[in-house]
C-alpha positions in Angstrom: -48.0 20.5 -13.2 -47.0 16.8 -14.3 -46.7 18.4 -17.8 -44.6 21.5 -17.1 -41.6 19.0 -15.5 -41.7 16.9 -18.1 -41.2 19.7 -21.0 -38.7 21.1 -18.2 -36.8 18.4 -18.2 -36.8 18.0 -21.7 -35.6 21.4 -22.4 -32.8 20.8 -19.6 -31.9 17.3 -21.7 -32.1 19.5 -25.2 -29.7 21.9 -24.0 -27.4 19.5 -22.5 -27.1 17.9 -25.6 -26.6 21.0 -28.1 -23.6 21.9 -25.5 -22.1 18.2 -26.0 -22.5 18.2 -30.1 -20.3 21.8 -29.9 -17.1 19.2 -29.3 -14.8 17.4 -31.5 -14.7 13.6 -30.8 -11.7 11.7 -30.6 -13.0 10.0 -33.8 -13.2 12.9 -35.7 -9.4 14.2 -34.3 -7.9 10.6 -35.4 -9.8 10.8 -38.9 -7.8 15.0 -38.8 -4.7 13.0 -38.5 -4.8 10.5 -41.1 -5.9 13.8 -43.4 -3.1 15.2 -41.9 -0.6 12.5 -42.9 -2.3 12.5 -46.7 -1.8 16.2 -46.9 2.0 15.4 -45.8 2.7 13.3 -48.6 0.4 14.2 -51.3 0.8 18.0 -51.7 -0.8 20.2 -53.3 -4.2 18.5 -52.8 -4.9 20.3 -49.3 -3.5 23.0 -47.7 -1.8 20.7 -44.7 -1.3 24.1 -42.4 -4.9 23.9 -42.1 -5.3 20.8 -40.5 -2.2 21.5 -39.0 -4.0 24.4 -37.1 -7.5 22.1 -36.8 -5.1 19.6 -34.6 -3.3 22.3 -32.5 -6.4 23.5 -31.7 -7.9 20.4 -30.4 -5.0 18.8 -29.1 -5.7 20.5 -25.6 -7.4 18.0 -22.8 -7.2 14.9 -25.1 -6.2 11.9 -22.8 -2.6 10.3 -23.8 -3.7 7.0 -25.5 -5.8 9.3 -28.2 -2.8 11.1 -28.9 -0.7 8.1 -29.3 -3.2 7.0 -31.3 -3.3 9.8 -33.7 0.2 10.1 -34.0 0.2 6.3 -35.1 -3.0 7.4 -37.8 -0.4 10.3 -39.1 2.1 7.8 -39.6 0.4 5.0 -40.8 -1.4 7.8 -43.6 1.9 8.9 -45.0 3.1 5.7 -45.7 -0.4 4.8 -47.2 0.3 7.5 -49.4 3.3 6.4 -50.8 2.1 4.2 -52.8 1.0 5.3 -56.4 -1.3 2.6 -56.6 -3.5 4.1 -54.1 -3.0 7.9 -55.0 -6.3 8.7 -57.0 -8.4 7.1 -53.6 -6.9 8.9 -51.4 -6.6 12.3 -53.3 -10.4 11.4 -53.1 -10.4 11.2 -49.4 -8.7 14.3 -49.1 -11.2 16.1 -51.2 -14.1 14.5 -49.7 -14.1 13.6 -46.4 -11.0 15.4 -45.0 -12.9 18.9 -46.3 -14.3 18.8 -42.8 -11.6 19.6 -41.2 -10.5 22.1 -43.1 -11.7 25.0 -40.9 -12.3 25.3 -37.5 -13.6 23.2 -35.1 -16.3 25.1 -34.0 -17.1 24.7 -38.0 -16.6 20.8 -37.8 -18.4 20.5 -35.1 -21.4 21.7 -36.6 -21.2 19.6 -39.5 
């Protein structure tokens, strides 16, 4: 008896956290708009309408400071990119890293 509420209550805690891992962070939207601010200014790299429409999308119940916040990573990415020193590392980023949010969140969130 012992055992079957133990593996029930496991199953309950596996569930519960496969339901949770189906959301994007606020992490993971601020690290979509620094992409989004490369894409801005170095075009042609990525296609910046789709992490235009990866943001939209998950701009819904995110509290105000996180979107301050992003707003302030967006900003603070296009005048990183600027810079020609920095171009070839960030053109990396965007290939890299930024690929994740290139489709949609469902999509990132699995990855």
């Amino acid at each position: 008896m012992k055992f079957a509420i133990i593996a029930l209550a496991a199953a309950t805690f596996a569930a519960g956290a496969a339901s949770a891992s189906d959301k994007v962070t606020d992490l993971d939207f601020l690290k979509a708009n620094r992409c989004n601010g490369l894409a801005a200014t170095l075009t042609g790299v990525v296609d910046a309408g789709s992490l235009d429409s990866f943001i939209k999308a998950e701009r819904g119940a995110r509290a105000p400071y996180v979107m301050e916040r992003a707003a302030e990573e967006f900003a603070k990415a296009k005048k990183e990119a600027r810079g020609e020193d920095r171009k070839d590392r960030l053109t990396a980023e965007l290939t890299g890293g930024c690929q994740a949010y290139l489709g949609s969140a469902s999509n990132m969130a699995k990855q």
